[in-house]
N, C-alpha and C positions, 0 to 999 in steps of 0.2 A: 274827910278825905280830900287829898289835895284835887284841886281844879288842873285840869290839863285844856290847851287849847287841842282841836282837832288838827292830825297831818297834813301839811299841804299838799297836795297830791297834784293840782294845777301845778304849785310853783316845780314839783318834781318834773313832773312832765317839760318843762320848758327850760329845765337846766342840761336834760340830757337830749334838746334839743341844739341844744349850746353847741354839746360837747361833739352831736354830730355835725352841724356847719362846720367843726375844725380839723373833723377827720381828713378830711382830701387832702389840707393847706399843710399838716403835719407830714401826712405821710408823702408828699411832694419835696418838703423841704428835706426829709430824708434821705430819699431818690436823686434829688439833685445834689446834696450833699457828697453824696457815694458818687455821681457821676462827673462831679467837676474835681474829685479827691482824683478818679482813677484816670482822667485827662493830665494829668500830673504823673505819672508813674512813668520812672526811666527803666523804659524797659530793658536796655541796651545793659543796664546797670544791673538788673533784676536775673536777664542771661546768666551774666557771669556769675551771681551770686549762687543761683542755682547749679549750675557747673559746679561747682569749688565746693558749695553745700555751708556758705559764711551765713549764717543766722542775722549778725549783728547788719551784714554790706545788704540781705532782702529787705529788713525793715527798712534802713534808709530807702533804697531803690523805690518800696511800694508808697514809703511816707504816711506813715499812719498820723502823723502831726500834719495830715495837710487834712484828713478826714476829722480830726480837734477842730480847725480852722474855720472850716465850711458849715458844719455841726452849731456850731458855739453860733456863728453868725445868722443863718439862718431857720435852724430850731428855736431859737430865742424868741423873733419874732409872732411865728405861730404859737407857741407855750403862751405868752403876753398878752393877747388878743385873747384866746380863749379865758382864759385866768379875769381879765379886766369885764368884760362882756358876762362873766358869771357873776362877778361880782355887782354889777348893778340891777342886773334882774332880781336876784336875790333882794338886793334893797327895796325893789319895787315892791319883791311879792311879801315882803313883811313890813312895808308901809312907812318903810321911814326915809326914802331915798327922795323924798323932798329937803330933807336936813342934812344929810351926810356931803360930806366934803370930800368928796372924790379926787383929788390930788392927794390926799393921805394915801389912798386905795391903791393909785396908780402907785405911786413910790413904791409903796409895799410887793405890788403885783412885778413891778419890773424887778426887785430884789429877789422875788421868788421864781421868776423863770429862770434869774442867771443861775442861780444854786440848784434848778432840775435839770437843765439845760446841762451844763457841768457835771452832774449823776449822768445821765444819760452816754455822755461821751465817753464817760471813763467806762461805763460796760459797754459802749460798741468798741473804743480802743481796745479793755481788756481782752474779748474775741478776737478780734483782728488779732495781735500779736500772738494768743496761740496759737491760730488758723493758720499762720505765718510758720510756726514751726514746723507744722505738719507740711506744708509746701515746700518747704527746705528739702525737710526728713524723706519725701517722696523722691527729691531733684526732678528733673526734666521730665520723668516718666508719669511725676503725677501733675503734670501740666498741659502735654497735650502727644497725642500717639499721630499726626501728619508725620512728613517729611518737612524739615528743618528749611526753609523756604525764608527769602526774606518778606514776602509779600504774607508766609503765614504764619509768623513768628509773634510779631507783635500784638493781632487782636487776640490770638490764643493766650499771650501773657498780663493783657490788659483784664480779657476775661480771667483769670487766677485771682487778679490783684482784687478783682470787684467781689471775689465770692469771700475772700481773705478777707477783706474789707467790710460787710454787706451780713456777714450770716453768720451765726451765732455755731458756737464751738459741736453743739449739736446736729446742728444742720448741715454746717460744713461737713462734718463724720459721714453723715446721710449720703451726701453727694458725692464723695469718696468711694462709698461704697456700692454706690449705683454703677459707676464709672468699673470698679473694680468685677461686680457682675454682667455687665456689659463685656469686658473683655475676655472674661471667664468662656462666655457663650461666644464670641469669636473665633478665640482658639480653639473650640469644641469644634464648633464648624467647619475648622482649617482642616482638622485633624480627619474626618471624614473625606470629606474635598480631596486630599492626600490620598484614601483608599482605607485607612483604617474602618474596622466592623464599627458602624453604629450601634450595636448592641454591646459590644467593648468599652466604647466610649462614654454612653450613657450608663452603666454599670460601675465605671469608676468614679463618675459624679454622681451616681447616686441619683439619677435621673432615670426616667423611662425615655425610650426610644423615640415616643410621639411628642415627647418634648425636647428632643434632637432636631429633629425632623422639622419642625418651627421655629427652632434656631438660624437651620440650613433657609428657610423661606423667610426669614429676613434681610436675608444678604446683608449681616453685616461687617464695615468695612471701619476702618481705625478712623475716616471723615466721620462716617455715619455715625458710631460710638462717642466722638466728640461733641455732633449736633445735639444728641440726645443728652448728654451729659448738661451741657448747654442750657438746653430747655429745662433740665430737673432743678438748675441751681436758680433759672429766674423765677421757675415757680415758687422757689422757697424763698426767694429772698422778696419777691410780692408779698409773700407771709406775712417775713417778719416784718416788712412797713405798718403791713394792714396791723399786726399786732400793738409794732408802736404808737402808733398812729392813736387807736382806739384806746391803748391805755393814759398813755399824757395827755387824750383832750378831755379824760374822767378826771384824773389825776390835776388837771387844769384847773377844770370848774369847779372841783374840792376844795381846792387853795384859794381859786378866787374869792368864797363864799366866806372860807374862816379868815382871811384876812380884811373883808368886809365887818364883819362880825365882830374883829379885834377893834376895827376905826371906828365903829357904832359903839363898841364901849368903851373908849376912849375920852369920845365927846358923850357920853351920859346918856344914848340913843337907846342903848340894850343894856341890862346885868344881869352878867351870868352865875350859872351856883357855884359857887366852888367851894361849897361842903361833899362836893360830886366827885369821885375819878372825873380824870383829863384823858384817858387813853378809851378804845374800847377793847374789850375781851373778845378774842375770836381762836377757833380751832388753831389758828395758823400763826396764833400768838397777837400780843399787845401790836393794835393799830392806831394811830394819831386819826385817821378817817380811811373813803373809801380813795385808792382802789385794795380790792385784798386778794387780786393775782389778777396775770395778766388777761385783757379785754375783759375785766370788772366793770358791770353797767351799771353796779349798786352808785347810789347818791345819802347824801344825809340831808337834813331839814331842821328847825329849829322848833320848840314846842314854848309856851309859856307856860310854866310849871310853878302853878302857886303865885311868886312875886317874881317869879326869877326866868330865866331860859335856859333851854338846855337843849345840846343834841342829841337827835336821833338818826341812825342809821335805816337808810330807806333801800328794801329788795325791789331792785328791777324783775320787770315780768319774766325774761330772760334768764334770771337765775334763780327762778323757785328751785330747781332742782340740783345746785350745786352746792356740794357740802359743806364749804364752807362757809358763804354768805346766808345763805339757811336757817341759820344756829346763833348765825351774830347778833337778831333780836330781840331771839331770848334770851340770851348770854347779857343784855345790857337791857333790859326793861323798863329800869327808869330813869336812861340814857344815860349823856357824858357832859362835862363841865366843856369849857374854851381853854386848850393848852396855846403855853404865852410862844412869840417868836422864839425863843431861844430851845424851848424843849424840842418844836420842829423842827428848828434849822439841825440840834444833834439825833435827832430821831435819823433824817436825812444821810447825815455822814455816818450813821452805824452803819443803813440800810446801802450804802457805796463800798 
């Protein structure tokens, strides 16, 4: 029977200790990303576009190539740091990062933020632009319900450009329709207010009366509707930092590990099998490693198997119970070989 070395469960522990020191630093560069993108939006410009209902004059106005800009620049960084910093723990914790020549590593590591870095922007651009459309498609009325003020024109258009900008085609829809409930129950309110029977009113919406009645005891007013709207979209777009955040600083320490891995066997440090698959088998289809959906806490680790090494995918405590990390175990039992740079890099641009 072949000899297996035991899991590292220390070195696990301290990879996904990695990946948390970069959550903050990630999801900071994102925030600020979105917030010096939306410091750039002519709004003056965005007006009109909206007015007239020009698709191609909002883009320009909102500058979705300025949230490219800020993006590229500053998510690189954070991606870089985590990716290089997993990479030499990992060296340490399989004993040969007294040998390894970490300027290979680095190269390697700065090559691979700019091609995640790069994924990444092209799905927060892809959102952005249809987010954009639907901001079009609404005109003024899905931007903000004040009175047309120069003092409250602009944050109200600035806020547009951020959720445009900031939230996923999803979420955006989410926030849309909070807005569109919110004024649903306004006009409910008004119509009372007027003299109409609340039993009338409530019966055409399909509501009970006592929930008229808690309508009418919110007082609310097209400012008030807007605040709340407001508040729903920074709650989500906290979301989705906190989302990205946690999945590129997994997604980080993955890459940093097998690009280690690649420079270990390079210089004669590690050999891997590769009478083995390179990918691994999961529910959710063939993975190069973890993560395998978003805030994935799974990790892999390296085994000595026989003469050779090989990877293992490692369940975080946190996803015993998710379907799909669950199953990838078993599905791969006596792990996966080292896929070379070039299979990653086109794994990468499928998954874009």
């Amino acid at each position: 029977m072949t000899k297996r070395t035991p899991l590292p469960r220390r070195l696990q522990r301290i990879l996904q200790a990695i990946a948390d020191r970069h959550i903050g630093a990630v999801e900071q560069a994102f925030l600020d990303s979105l917030d010096a993108a939306v410091g750039r939006v002519d709004t003056q410009r965005l007006l009109s576009a909206l007015r007239s209902g020009d698709l191609t004059e909002a883009v320009e106005a909102i500058g979705v190539t300025n949230i490219e800009t800020e993006m590229r620049r500053r998510v690189f960084a954070a991606l870089h740091a985590a990716s290089t910093e997993a990479a030499r723990a990992s060296a340490q914790g399989t004993g040969i990062g007294v040998d390894l020549r970490f300027d290979l590593v680095n190269r390697e590591a700065v090559r691979w933020a700019k091609r995640r870095g790069a994924m990444l922007v092209r799905e927060v651009t892809h959102s952005a632009r249809n987010n954009i459309r639907g901001l079009v498609a609404n005109g003024l009325r899905g931007v903000f319900t004040v009175r047309e003020t120069a003092v409250a024109i602009r944050p109200l258009l600035q806020a547009a450009a951020k959720r445009t900008l900031g939230l996923t085609q999803k979420q955006y829809q989410w926030v849309e329709n909070y807005r569109t409930e919110l004024s649903g129950q306004m006009r409910a309110t008004e119509r009372v207010r007027a003299g109409e029977d609340i039993t009338e009113v409530a019966r055409e919406l399909h509501k009970r009366p006592e929930t008229v009645r808690k309508w009418i005891r919110q007082r609310l007013t097209p400012e008030l509707v807007e605040r709340r709207v407001e508040q729903y979209a920074a709650r989500k777009l906290r979301e989705r930092a906190l989302t990205i955040s946690r999945t590129e600083t997994m997604d980080a320490q993955s890459a940093g590990q097998r690009i280690m891995w690649r420079a270990a066997e390079s210089q004669g440090l590690m050999t891997f099998d590769i009478g083995v698959k390179q990918y691994y088998d999961t529910p959710a289809g063939r993975l190069i490693g973890p993560t395998a959906h978003p805030k994935c806490r799974c990790t892999e680790v390296v085994r000595r198997v026989g003469r050779f090494f090989r990877r293992f995918w490692v369940i975080a405590q946190d996803e015993r119970t998710c379907k799909i990390c669950r199953q990838i175990p078993k599905m791969n039992p006596l792990g996966v070989g080292l896929p070379d740079e070039r299979m990653e890099a086109r794994e990468q641009r499928l998954a874009a």
